[in-house]
C-alpha positions as CSV (number, residue, x, y, z in Angstrom):
1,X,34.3,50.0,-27.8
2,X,32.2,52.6,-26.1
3,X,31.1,55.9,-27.6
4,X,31.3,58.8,-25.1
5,X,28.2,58.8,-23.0
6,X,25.5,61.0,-23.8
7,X,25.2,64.1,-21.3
8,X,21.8,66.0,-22.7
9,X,22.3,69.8,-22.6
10,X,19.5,70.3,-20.5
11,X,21.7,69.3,-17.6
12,X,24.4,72.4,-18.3
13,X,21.5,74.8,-16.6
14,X,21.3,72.3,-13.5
15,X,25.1,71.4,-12.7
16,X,27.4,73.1,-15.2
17,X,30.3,72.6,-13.5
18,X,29.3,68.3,-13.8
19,X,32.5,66.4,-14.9
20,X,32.8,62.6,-14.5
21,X,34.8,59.6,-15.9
22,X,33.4,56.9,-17.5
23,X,35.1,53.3,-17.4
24,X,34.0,50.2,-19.5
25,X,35.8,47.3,-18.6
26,X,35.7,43.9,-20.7
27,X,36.2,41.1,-18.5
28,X,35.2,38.2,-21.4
29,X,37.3,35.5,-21.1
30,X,39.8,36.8,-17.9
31,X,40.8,34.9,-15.2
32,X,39.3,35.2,-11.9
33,X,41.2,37.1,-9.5
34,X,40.7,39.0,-5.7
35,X,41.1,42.6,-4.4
36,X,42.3,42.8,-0.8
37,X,39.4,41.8,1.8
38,X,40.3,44.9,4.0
39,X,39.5,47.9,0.9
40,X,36.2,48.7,2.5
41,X,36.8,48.6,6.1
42,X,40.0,51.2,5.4
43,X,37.6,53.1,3.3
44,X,35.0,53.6,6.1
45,X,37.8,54.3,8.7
46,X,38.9,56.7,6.5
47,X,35.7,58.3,6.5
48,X,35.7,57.9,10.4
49,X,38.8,60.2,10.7
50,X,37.7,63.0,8.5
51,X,38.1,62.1,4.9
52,X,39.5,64.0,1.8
53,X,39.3,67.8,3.3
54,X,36.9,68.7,0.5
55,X,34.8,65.8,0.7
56,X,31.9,68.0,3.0
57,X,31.9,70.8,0.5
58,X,31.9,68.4,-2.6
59,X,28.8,66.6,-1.1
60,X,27.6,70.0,-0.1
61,X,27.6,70.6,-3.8
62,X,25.8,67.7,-4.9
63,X,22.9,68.7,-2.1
64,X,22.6,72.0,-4.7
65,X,22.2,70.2,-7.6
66,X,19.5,67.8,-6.4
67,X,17.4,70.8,-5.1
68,X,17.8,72.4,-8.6
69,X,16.3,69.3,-10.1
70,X,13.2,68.7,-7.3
71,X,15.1,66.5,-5.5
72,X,14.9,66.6,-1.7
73,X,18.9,66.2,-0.9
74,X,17.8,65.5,2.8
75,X,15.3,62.8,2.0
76,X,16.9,61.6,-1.3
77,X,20.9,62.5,-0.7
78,X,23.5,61.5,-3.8
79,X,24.9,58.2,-3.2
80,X,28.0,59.5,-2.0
81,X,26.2,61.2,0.8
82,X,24.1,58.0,1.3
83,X,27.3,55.7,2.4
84,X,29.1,58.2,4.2
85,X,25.6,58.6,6.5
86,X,25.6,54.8,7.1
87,X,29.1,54.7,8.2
88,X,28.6,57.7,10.4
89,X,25.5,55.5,11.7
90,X,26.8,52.1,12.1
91,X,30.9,52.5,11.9
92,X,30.8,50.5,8.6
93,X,28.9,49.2,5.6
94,X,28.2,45.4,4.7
95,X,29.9,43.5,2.2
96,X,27.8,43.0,-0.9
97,X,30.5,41.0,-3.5
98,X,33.6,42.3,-4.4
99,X,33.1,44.4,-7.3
100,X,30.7,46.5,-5.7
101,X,32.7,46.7,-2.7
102,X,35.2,48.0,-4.6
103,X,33.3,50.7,-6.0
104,X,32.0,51.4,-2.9
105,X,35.6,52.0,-1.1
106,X,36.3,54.5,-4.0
107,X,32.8,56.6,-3.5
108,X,33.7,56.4,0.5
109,X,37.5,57.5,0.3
110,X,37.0,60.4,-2.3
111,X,33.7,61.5,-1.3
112,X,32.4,61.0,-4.9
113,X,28.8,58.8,-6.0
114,X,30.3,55.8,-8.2
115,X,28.0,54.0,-10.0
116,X,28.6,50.0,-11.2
117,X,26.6,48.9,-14.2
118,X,26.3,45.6,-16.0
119,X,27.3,46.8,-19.4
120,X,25.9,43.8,-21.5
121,X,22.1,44.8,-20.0
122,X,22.2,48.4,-21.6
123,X,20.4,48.7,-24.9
124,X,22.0,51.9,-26.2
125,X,23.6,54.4,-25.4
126,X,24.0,55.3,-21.8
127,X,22.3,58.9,-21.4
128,X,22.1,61.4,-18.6
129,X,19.0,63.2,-19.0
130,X,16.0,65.5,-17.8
131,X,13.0,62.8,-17.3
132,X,10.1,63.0,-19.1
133,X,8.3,61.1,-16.1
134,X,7.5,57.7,-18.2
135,X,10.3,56.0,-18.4
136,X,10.1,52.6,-17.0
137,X,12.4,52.2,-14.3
138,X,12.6,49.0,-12.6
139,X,13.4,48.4,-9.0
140,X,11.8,46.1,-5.8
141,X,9.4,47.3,-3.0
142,X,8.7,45.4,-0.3
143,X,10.9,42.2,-1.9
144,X,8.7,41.9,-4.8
145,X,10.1,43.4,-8.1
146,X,7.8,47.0,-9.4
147,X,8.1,49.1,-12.5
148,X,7.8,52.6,-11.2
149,X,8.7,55.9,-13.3
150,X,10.6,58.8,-11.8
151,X,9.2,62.3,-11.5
152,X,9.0,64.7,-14.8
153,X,11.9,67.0,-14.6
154,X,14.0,64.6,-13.1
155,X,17.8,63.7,-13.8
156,X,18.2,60.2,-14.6
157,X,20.5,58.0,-16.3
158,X,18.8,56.0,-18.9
159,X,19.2,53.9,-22.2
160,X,17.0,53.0,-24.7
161,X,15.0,51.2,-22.9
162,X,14.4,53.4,-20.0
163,X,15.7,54.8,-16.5
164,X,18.6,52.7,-15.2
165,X,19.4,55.1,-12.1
166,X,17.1,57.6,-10.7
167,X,17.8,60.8,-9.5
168,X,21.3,61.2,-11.0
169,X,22.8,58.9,-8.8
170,X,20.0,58.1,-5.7
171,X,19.0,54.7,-6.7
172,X,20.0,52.3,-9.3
173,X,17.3,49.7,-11.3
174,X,17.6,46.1,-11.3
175,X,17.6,45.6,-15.0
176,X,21.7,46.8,-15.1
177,X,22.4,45.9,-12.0
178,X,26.0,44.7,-11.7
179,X,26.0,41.5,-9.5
180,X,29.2,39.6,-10.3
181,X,32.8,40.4,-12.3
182,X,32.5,39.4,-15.8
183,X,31.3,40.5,-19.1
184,X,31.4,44.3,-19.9
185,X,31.1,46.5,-16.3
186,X,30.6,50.3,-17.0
187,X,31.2,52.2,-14.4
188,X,30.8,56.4,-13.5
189,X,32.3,58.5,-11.3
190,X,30.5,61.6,-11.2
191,X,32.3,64.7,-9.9
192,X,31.4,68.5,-8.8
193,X,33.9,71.8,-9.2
194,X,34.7,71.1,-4.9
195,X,36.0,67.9,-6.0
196,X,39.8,68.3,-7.2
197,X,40.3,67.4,-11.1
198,X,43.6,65.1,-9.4
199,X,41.1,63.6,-7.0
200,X,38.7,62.9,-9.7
201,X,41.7,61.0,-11.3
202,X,43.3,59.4,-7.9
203,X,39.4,58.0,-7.7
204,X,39.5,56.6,-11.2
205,X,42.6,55.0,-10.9
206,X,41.7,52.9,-7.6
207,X,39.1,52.1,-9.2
208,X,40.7,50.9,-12.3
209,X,43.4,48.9,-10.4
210,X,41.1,47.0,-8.3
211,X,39.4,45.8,-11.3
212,X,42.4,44.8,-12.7
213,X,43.2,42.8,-9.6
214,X,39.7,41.5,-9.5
215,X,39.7,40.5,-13.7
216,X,43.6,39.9,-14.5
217,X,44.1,40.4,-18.4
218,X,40.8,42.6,-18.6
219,X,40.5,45.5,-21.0
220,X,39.6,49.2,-19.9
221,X,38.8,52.1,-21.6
222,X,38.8,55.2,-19.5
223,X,37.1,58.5,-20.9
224,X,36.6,62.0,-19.5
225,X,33.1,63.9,-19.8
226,X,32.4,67.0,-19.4
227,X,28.9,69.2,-19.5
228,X,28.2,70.7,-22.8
């Protein structure tokens, strides 16, 4: 149903120790189900008390990578880093709708930037890829809805069409944004060598059973990427 997304080669010299797992999930047709109402609240208090005992290192590792890119990790930190900060800050995050808290939880618990995609928007391929710096990505700014490009050199995600997340994993466009359950949902989870391969499964597989809690009778197909 979906070919193995593309990882351009150009990204070996940047993280070559990048591994992920890719999940599409076909929802067309399946009932409408629920996930329990607590899965992000536990996530952030796990955070509060610690978290995975390689979760500083692993984000320490994406910090790395976004400074080999241009990327200012500080500024611009992975998305993983990104929650955990806000939780640190305010003791939780909000609730957004129930498929993006649930991909939210996973990111918090294993320390690892998840991103949630609405499949049927992609045109191609998805690609991770060194920016050329003209790809349309589009986002909002200020409320109102802009078509920005991101810096040459960059790593981005991107189809066909154009950047669909910025800076690996900083900030994702509007055009795939995933907003509801339904359809085809492609999801990443986007892993570093600090990050146990087990973890890197446990991760995928909470994510994978909240979406079968939240799409009963869906159908998933899990894949494993590796660099090169």
């Amino acid at each position: 149903m979906l070919n193995v997304p593309v990882v351009d080669k150009e990204i070996a010299g940047i993280a070559p120790d990048f591994r992920a797992i890719s999940i599409l999930v076909d929802a067309n047709g399946t009932k409408k189900g629920r996930i329990d109402r607590n899965i992000l609240l536990s996530a952030c208090d796990y955070v509060a008390s610690g978290g995975p005992e390689w979760g500083d290192a692993h984000l320490a590792n994406w910090g790395d990578v976004y400074s080999r890119f241009g990327a200012k990790p500080n500024r611009t930190p992975c998305s993983a880093l990104a929650l955990k900060k806000r939780v640190e800050k305010d003791g939780r995050i909000p609730s957004i709708n129930p498929v993006v808290d649930l991909y939210n939880a996973v990111s918090l618990r294993f320390a690892i930037p998840v991103g949630g995609e609405n499949f049927d928007a992609y045109v191609g391929r998805p690609r991770l890829a060194v920016a050329e710096g003209t790809e349309p990505f589009d986002t909002v700014m200020n409320g109102a809805p802009i078509i920005e490009s991101p810096s040459k050199g960059e790593v981005i995600w991107r189809d066909d069409v154009g950047a669909t997340c910025r800076r690996w994993n900083w900030r994702q466009g509007t055009r795939t944004r995933l907003e509801t359950v339904g359809g085809r949902m492609w999801f990443i989870l986007e892993s570093l060598s600090a990050m146990p391969q087990e973890a890197l499964e446990e991760a995928a597989n909470m994510l994978m059973s909240g979406l079968r809690e939240l799409s009963p009778g869906c159908e998933i197909y899990k894949q494993n990427i590796m660099v090169g």
